[in-house]
N, C-alpha and C positions, 0 to 999 in steps of 0.2 A: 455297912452291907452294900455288899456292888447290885448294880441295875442292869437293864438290857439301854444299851445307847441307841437313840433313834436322833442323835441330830448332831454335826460336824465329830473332829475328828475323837477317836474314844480315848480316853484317860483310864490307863489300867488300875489306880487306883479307885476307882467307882464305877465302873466299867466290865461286865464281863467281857473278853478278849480273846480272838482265834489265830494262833502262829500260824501263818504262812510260810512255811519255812523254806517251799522250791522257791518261789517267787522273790524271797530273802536275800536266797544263798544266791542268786543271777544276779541281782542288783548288785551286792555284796560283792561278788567277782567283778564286775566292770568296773567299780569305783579301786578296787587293786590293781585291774591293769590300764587304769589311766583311759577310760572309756566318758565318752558323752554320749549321755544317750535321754531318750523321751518312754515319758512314763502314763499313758493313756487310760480312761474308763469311765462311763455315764458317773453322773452323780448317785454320790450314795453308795459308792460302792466297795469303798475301803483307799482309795489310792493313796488320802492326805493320812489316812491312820499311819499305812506302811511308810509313806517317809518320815513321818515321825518318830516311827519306831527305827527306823533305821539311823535316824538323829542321835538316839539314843546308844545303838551298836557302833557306832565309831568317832562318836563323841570325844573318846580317851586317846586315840590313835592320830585323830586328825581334826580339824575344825571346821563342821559344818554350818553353815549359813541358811535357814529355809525361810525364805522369804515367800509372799502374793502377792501377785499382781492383780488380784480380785478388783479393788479398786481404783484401778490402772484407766479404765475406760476411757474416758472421758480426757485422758492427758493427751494433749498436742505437741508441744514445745520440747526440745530437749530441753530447758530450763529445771520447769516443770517434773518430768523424769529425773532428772537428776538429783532435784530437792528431795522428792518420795523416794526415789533410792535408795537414796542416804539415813531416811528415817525409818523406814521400814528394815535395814542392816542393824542401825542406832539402836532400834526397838527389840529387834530378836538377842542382840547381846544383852541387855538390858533385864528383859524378861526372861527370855529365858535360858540364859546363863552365868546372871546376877552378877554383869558386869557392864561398866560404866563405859564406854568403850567411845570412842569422838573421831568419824571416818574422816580418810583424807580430802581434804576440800577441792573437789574437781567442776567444772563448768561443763564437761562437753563427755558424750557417751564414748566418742575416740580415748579419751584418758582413763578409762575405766581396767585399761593395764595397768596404768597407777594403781588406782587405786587396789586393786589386787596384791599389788606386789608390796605393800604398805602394810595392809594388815596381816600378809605373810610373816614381814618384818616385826613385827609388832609379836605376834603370837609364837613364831617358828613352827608353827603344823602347814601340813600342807592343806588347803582350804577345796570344800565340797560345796560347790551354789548351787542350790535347789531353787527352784521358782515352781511355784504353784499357780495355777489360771495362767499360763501365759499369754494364752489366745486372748485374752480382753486385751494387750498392747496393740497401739496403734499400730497399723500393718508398717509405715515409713518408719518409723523408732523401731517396731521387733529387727527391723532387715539392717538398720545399723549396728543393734544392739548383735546382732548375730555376725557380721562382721565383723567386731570387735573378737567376739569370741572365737572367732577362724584365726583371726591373727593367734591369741592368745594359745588356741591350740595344736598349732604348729610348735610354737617350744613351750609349750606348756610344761616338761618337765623345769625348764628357768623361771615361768614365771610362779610353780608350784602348787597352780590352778590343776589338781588330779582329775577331777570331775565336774562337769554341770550335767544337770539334770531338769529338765522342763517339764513340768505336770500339766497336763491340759485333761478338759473333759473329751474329745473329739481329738486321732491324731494331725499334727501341724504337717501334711502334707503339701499345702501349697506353699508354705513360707521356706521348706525343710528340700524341696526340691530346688532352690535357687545355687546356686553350685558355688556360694558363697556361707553355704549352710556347712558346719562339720560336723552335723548326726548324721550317720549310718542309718538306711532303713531299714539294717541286719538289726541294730540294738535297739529298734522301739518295742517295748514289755507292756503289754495290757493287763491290767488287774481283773482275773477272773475274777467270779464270782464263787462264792462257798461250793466245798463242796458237800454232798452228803454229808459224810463223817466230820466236817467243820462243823455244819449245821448242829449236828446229835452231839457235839463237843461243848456249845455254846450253849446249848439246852441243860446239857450234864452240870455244867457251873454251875445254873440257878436250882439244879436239884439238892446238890450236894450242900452249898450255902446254904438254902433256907429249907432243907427238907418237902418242898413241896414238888410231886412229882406229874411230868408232863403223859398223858396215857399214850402210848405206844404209836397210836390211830392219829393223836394229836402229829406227832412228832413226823410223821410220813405226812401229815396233813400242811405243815407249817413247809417241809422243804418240797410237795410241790405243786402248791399252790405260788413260794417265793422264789422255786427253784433256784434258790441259794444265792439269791439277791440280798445283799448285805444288810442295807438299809429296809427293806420288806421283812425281813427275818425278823432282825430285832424289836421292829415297828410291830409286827403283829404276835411275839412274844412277847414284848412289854404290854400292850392293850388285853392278853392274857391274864397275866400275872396282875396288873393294877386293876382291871374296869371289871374283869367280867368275871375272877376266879380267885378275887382277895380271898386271903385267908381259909382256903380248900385246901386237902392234902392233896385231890387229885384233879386234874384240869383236865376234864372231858370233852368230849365231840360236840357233846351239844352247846358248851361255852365257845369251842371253835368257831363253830356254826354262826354264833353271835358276832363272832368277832370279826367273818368273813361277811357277813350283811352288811353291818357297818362302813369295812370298807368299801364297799359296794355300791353303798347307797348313802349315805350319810358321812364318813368323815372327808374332810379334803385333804387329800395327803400326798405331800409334795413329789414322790415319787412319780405315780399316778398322772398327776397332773400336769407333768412335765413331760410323760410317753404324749399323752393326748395333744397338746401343744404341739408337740414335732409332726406328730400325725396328723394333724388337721395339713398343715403345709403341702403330703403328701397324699391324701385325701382317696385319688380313685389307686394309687396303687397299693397302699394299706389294705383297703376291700379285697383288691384282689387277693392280696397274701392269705389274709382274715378267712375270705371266703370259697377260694379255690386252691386249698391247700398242696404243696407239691408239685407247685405248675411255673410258679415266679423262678428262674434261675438267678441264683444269689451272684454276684460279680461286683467286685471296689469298684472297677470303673465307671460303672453307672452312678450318677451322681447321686440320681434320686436314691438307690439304694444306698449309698456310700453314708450319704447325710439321716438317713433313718437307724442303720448300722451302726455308726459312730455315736448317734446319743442311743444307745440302747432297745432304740423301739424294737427292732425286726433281730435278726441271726442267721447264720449260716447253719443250717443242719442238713448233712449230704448234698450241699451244692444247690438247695432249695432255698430263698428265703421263710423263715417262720418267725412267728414270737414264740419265743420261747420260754418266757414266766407267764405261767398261766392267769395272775392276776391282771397281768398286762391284757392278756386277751379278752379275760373278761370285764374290763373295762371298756377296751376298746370296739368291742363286740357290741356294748351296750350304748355307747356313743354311737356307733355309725348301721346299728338295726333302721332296716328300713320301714318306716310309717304305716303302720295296718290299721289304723283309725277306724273305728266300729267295727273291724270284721269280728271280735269276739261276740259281736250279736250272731254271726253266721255258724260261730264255729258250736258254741253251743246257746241253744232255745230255750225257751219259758222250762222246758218240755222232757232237756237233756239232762242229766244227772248222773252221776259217775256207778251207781249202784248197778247195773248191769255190766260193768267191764271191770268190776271185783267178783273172785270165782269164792266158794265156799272157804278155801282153806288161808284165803286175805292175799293171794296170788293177783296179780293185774292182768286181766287178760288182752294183753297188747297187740295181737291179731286182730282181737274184733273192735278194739277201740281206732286201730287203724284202717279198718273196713269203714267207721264214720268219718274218720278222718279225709276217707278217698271220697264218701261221699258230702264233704264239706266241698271238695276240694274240684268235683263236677259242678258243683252251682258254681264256688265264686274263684276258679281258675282262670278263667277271661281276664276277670279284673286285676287278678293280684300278680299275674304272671306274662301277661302279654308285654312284650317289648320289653323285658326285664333280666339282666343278665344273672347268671350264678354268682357273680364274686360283689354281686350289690350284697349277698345276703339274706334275698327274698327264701328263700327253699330252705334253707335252715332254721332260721330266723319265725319261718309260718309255720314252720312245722313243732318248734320250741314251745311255740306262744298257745297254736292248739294243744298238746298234750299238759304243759302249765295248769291250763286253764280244769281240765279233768284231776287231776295226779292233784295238786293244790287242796279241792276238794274233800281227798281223800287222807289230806295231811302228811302227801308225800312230796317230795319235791324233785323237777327236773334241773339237770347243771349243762350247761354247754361247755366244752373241751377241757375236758377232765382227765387225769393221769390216770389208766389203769394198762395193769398189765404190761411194762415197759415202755407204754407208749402211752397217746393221747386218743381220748372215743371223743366225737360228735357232739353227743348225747349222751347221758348217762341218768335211768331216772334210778329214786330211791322209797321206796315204799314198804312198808309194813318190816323192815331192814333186809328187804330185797332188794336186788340191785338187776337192772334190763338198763344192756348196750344198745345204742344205734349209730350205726354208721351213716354220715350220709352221704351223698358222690350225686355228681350231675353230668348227664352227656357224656357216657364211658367209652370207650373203643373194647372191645374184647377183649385184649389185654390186661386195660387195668382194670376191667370187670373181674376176672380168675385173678387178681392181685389184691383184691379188695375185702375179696369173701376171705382167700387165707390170711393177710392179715387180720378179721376179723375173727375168725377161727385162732389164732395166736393170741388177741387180746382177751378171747373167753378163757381158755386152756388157763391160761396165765393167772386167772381171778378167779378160778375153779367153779367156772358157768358153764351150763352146758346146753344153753340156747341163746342167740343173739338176732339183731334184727340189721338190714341192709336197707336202706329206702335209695332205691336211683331215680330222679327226677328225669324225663327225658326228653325229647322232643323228637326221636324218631320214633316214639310206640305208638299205634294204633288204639290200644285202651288200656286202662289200668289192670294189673296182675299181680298174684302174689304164689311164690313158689317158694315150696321145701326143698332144702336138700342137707342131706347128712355128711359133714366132710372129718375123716379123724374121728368120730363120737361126737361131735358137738352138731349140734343143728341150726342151721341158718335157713331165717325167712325173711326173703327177697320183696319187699315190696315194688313194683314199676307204677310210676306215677307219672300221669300223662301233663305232660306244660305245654303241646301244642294245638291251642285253642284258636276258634273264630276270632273277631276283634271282638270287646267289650258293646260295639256300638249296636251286634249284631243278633250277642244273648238277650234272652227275654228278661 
C-alpha cells in the first residue's frame, strides 16, 4: 500500500504521485530541440521527483545521466572533481540502470568532450546530463565546467550531447550571466507548486486505496494552509492519516486542527525551518512584508528580495512582495511577534471574564469586547506603541494576543492570516462555529481607506457573513471611534484606534 512521501524524491511504487504534465511536456520539448536549460525551486518542492520522472520518459529514446552534486561542497581541485565525477556517472549506471559501465579515464574538466563522446560511443544514444544541486560546486570549477559545455554546445549535435540540464534550489543567475554560459534565460523552468486540483488528486489516491476519506473542510484546509507546497502537503496528510486519524473512516477538522498545532508548536520540520533560516538573514524586511502587507514592491533586482524569492520565503502576488503559504506566515509571524511581556495583566484583570461579551444565543459580542479592548489600549498605549512602527507587528500582533486571551476562554479560537473568501483576513476568530473577520490597516490615506472596507465587504459576501470588523490603527486621530456603515447588505464596523500617545515617561 502506497503512502504520502514527506522526504527526497517520491518512488511511485510506494508513493502516492501527481502528473505534472505542462511542466513535463516544456522540459520534454527542449530536450527534442537540443535545448540546455536550468530547472529551479525551494526545497521540497518536487523538482528532483520531475527529473526523475522524466529519466524514466526518455530512458528508451535516449540515455540519460542524473547525477548530484549535493556533495560537491567542499571540492577544490579539479583532481578531486574529476574523481567524484567519475563515480557519481559509475554509480548511476550501476544503480540505476544495472549496468557495469567503467567511464573514460580523464585528468582535467577541458577533457570532459571526451569523455562525452565515449560513452556516446559505447551506448549509441544520444546522452541527457542532468545535474542536481549544482550551486554547491565550487564557483572556479562551475565556470570551467560551464566552458566546457559552451564548447560542447556549439556542435553538440557531433558530440551528441542533446541536453544538460542543471537543478538548483535558487536560479544560477550569477554564474549563468558570464557570456561563457550557454543557458538561455528564456529556457530556465521553475517547478511550481501544486495546484488545487493536484492537491485534491493526491488526497483522492489515499481515499480510494485505503477507503478512508478526507472531509471536505479538511481538504480546503490542507491546500490553504500549504497552498500547494509539495513537501507541506504530503507532510501534513501523512501526520493525518498516521498520528492523528489511524484507522478513522473520516478525517475531521478537528484532527486537522491537531495537526496544525503540532506544526506550529511542536514538530521541527524541515520546511519551516529552513523559511525561518533565510528570514532571519533578512530580518527588518520580512516584518515589513509580514506586517505591512501590499506596500513592499516585489522586483529580482533587489537582492534582498531576490535571495528571499528564490528559497521560497516571500512571492510575487500583483507586483507586491507576500508569503504566500500561509504556514509560512504563520510561522514566521510567530518568530518575529513582538514581546508584550506582562501586558496580559493589562489586558485582562483578576476582575475580566469573557462572560459578558457572550450574548444569549452563544453570539460574541465583538463590538463591546472591543470597546475594552480600546480601553486597555488608553492605559497602556504609551507603552506598547510609542516609537513603534507597523510593519514590527505591534498592532496586529496586540491586538491577536488581547482578543486570544478572551475567545480562548470561551473555547473559541483566534487565527492570524487565514484564507477566506478568495483571499487572505488578518484575523479571523472561531467560536461557538461562528466565524467574525477583522481586518487590520495602519496609517491609511483615503484611498486605501474606501479600498479596504470593499475588500472587506468582498471577503464577507464570499463566506456568506454579513458583518465584519475594520480596526485602523492611526496616528492622525484625535480619539478613538467606532462607525457603522452598510455597504452592499453587509455591515462594516470601523474601529479608529488612537497610537499617537505622550511618551511613556510622561503617563501616570
Amino acid at each position: 500500500m502506497r503512502t504520502f512521501c514527506t522526504s527526497g524524491p517520491v518512488d511511485k511504487k510506494t508513493c502516492y504521485y501527481v502528473e505534472r504534465p505542462d511542466i513535463m511536456a516544456e522540459a520534454l520539448d527542449h530536450i527534442e530541440n537540443w535545448r540546455y536549460f536550468t530547472v529551479s525551486a525551494p526545497r521540497q518542492s518536487g523538482k528532483t521527483t520531475l527529473l526523475m520522472d522524466i529519466v524514466e520518459k526518455v530512458k528508451e529514446k535516449y540515455l540519460p545521466i542524473f547525477i548530484s552534486f549535493e556533495s560537491f561542497g567542499r571540492i577544490k581541485t579539479e583532481e578531486m572533481f574529476i574523481k567524484n565525477f567519475n563515480k557519481k556517472v559509475k554509480n548511476f549506471f550501476k544503480f540505476n540502470m544495472d549496468i557495469d559501465f567503467e567511464p573514460k579515464k580523464i585528468s582535467a574538466i577541458s577533457e570532459l568532450d571526451e569523455y562525452i563522446m565515449d560513452i556516446n560511443k559505447k551506448f549509441g544514444k544520444d546522452v541527457i546530463l542532468m545535474i542536481d544541486e549544482f550551486e554547491r560546486l565550487n564557483e572556479t570549477l562551475m565556470n570551467e565546467f560551464l566552458h566546457v559545455i559552451r564548447e560542447i554546445y556549439h556542435s553538440r549535435h557531433g558530440y551528441k550531447l542533446r541536453s544538460v540540464i542543471l537543478i538548483s534550489v535558487s536560479y544560477l543567475s550569477g554564474v549563468l550571466e558570464d557570456n561563457a554560459s550557454p543557458f538561455n534565460i528564456a529556457e530556465h523552468m521553475e517547478v511550481p507548486y501544486f495546484t488545487k486540483e493536484q492537491v485534491y488528486d493526491l488526497l483522492s489516491q489515499h481515499e480510494k486505496e485505503t477507503g478512508q476519506i478526507f472531509d471536505e473542510k479538511v481538504k480546503e484546509l490542507i491546500w490553504h494552509n500549504a497552498a500547494g507546497q509539495p513537501g507541506l502537503t504530503n507532510g501534513l496528510a501523512y501526520d493525518l492519516v498516521t498520528k492523528k486519524a489511524p484507522g478513522e473512516k473520516i478525517i475531521t477538522v478537528e484532527h486537522f486542527e491537531k495537526t496544525l498545532e503540532d506544526y506550529m508548536y511542536v514538530y521541527i520540520d524541515k520546511n519551516i525551518a529552513n523559511i525561518l533560516h533565510k528570514a532571519e538573514k533578512e530580518k527588518e524586511l520580512i516584518m515589513k512584508i509580514l506586517f505591512e502587507p501590499g506596500k513592499v514592491k516585489f522586483s529580482i533586482y533587489d537582492k534582498r528580495i531576490n535571495f528571499l524569492y528564490q528559497h521560497g520565503v516571500i512571492d510575487n502576488c500583483g507586483g507586491k512582495c507576500c508569503v504566500r503559504v500561509p504556514l509560512y506566515y504563520k510561522a514566521l509571524y510567530t518568530r518575529f511577534m513582538p514581546e508584550i511581556n506582562g501586558e496580559k495583566n493589562y489586558m485582562a484583570t483578576i476582575n475580566d471574564t469573557i462572560k459578558p461579551y457572550i450574548k444569549k444565543d452563544g453570539s460574541l459580542d465583538l463590538n463591546k469586547l472591543l470597546e475594552r479592548y480600546t480601553e486597555y489600549i488608553k492605559l497602556r498605549g504609551a507603552i506598547m506603541f510609542k516609537g513603534r512602527n507597523y510593519y514590527e507587528g505591534v498592532y496586529q500582533y496586540n491586538l491577536d494576543q488581547f482578543l486570544s486571551l478572551y475567545v480562548e476562554a470561551a473555547e473559541g479560537k483566534v487565527y492570524p492570516e487565514t484564507q477566506v473568501g478568495g483571499g487572505r483576513i488578518d484575523l479571523l476568530i472561531n467560536l461557538n462555529n461562528r466565524e467574525y473577520l477583522i481586518e487590520i490597516k495602519a496609517n491609511l490615506t483615503g484611498n486605501e481607506y474606501e479600498k479596504s472596507k470593499k475588500q472587506l465587504v468582498e471577503y464577507l459576501k464570499r463566506s456568506g457573513l454579513k458583518e465584519g470588523w475594520l480596526v485602523i490603527y492611526s496616528e492622525a486621530i484625535e480619539d478613538f471611534k467606532h462607525e457603522i456603515e452598510e455597504i452592499d447588505g453587509v455591515k462594516i464596523n470601523v474601529w479608529f484606534i488612537k497610537t499617537n500617545f505622550e511618551s511613556p515617561s510622561k503617563v501616570n
